[in-house]
C-alpha positions as CSV (number, residue, x, y, z in Angstrom):
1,X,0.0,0.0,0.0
2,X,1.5,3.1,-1.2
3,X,0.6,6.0,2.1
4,X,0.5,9.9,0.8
5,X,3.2,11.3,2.9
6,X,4.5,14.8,2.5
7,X,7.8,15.7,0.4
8,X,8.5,19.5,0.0
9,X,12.3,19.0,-0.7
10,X,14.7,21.1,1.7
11,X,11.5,21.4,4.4
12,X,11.6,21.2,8.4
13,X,9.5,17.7,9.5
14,X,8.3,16.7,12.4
15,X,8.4,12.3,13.6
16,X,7.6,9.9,15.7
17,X,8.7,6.9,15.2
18,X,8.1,3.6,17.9
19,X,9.3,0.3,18.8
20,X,6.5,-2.7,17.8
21,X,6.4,-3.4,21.9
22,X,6.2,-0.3,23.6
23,X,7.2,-2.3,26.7
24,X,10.2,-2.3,25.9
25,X,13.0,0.1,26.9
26,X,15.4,-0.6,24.1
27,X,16.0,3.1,22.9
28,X,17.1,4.5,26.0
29,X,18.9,0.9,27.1
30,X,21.0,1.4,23.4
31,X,20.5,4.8,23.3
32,X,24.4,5.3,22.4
33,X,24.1,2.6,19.6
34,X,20.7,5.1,18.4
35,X,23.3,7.7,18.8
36,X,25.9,6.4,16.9
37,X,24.4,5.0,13.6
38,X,22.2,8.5,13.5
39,X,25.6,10.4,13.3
40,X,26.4,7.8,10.6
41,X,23.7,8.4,8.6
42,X,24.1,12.1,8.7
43,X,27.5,11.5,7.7
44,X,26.4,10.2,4.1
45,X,23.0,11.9,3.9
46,X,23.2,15.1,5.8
47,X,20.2,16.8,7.7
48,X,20.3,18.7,10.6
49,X,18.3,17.5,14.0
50,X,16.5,21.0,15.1
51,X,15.4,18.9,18.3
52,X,14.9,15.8,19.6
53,X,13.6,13.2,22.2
54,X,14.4,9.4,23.0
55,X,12.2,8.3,25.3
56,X,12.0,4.0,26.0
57,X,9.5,3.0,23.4
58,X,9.5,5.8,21.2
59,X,11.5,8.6,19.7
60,X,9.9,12.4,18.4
61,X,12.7,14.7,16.2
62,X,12.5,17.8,13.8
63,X,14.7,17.4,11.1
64,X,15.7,19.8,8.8
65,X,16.8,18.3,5.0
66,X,19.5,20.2,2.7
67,X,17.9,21.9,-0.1
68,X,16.9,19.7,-2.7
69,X,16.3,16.7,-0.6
70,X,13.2,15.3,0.3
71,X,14.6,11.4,1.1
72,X,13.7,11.3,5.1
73,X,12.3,8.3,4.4
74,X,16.0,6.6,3.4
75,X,17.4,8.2,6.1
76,X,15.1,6.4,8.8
77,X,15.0,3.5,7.1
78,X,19.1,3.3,7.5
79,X,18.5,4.7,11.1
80,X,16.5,1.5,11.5
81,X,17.9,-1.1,10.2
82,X,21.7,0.2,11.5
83,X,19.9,0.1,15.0
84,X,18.7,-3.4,14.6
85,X,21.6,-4.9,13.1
86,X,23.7,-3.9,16.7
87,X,21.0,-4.6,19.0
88,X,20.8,-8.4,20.7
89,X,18.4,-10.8,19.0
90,X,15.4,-11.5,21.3
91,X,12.5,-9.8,20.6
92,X,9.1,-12.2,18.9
93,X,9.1,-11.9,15.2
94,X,6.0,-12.7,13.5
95,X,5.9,-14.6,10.3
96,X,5.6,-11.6,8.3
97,X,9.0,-9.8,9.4
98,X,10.4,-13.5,9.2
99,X,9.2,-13.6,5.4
100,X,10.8,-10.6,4.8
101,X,14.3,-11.2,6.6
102,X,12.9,-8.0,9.3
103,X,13.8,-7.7,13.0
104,X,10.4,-7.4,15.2
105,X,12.4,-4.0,16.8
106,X,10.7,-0.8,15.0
107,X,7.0,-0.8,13.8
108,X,7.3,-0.2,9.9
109,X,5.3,3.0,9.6
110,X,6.0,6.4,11.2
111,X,4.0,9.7,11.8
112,X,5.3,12.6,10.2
113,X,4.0,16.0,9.7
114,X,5.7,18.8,7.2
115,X,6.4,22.3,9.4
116,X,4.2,25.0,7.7
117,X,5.6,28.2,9.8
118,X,7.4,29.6,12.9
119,X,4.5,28.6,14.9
120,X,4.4,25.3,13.6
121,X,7.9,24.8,14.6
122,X,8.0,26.2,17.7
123,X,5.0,24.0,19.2
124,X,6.4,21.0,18.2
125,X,9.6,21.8,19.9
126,X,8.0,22.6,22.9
127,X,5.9,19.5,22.0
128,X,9.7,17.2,22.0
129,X,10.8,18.6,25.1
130,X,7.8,18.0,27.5
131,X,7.1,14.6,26.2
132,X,9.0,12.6,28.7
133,X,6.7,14.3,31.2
134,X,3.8,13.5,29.8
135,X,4.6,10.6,30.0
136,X,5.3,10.3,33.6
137,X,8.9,9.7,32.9
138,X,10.2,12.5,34.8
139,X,8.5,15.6,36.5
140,X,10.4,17.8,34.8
141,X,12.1,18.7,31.3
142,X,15.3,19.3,32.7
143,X,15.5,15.8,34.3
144,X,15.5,13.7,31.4
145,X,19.0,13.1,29.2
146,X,18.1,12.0,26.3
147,X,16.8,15.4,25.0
148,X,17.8,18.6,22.7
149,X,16.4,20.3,25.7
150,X,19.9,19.9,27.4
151,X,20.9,22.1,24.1
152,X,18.8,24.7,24.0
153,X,19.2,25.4,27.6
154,X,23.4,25.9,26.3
155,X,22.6,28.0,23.5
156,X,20.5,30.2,25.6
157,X,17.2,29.3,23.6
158,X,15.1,27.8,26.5
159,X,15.5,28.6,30.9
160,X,16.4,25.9,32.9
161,X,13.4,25.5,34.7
162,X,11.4,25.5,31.4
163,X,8.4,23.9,31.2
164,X,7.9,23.9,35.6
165,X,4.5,25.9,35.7
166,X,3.5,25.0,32.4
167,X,1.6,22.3,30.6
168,X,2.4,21.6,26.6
169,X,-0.7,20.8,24.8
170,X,-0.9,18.2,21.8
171,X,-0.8,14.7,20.5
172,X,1.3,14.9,17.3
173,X,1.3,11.6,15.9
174,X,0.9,9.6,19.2
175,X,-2.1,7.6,20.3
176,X,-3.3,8.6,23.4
177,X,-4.1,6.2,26.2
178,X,-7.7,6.4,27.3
C-alpha cells in the first residue's frame, strides 16, 4: 500500500517513530548505539536535528533536509535497520517480518508532519521537550537526558526550569491512552 506522505524538498519535519512493543525500553537501554548509527547516517546523507527526544519505546525529532532533498524516508530506514543490526536478537518476530528477513524492533510505519511556519515549529519543539513528562517519565524537562532540551538550555534558547509551571498541549502523531 502506497501512504501519501509529505515531500516538500529542503523542508523542516516533524516524527515519531516507535518500537513494535512499547514495553520495551530498548531506545534508552542502546541509546548510544541510536546515537551512533544516527551520526552515521548524517555523515552520508546530511540533515540537521533542530530537536529531539528518546524516550524507552519511542523517539519524536525535527529534522531539517539540505535543499533539494526530500529522502527522510532513506534516512530512517538506514537509522533503522543500523539500529537493529547492533541490538541483541530476542525480541518475537512474527511470520511476516520473518518472510521478509525484518527484525520485530521498530514498527514499519511512522508519523510525520511537514512544518508550515514559525508557529508550527515552535510548538512541536515545545511538544519534543515535555514529552518525557507526559509521560510520567520524569516531573520535569530538565531531568531527562536524552533530550535537545539539554541544548537549547546551552545555547540560551530555553531557561532551565522550562516547562515547571507549564503544561504543553498536543498529541502529534501519538495515540493517546484512554
Amino acid at each position: 500500500m502506497l501512504y501519501r506522505r509529505a515531500h516538500v524538498p529542503g523542508s523542516t519535519y516533524f516524527f515519531t517513530v516507535n518500537l513494535v512493543d512499547r514495553r520495551r525500553r530498548l531506545l534508552v537501554e542502546y541509546v548510544d548505539i541510536l546515537r551512533g548509527v544516527m551520526r552515521r547516517v548524517r555523515e552520508g546523507h546530511p540533515f540537521a536535528i533542530d530537536a529531539i527526544v528518546i524516550l524507552p519505546d519511542h523517539l519524536h525529532a525535527l529534522w531539517t533536509l539540505p535543499d533539494g532533498d526530500v529522502d527522510y524516508a532513506g534516512r530512517w530506514s538506514l537509522i533503522k535497520a543500523g539500529v537493529s543490526r547492533r541490538l541483541p536478537p530476542g525480541e518475537r518476530i512474527n511470520a511476516s517480518r520473518v518472510a521478509k528477513r525484518e527484525r520485530g524492533i521498530w514498527q514499519r510505519r511512522y508519523w510525520e508532519h511537514l512544518i508550515r511556519d514559525d508557529d508550527d515549529f515552535a510548538r512541536h519543539v515545545d511538544y519534543i521537550h515535555w514529552n518525557p513528562c507526559k509521560h510520567g517519565h520524569v516531573s520535569r524537562p530538565v531531568e531527562w537526558p536524552y533530550s535537545s532540551f539539554h541544548r537549547y538550555v546551552t545555547d540560551g534558547i530555553l531557561a532551565l526550569d522550562w516547562g515547571e509551571n507549564e503544561i504543553v498541549e498536543g498529541c502529534y502523531g501519538e495515540r493517546e491512552n484512554l
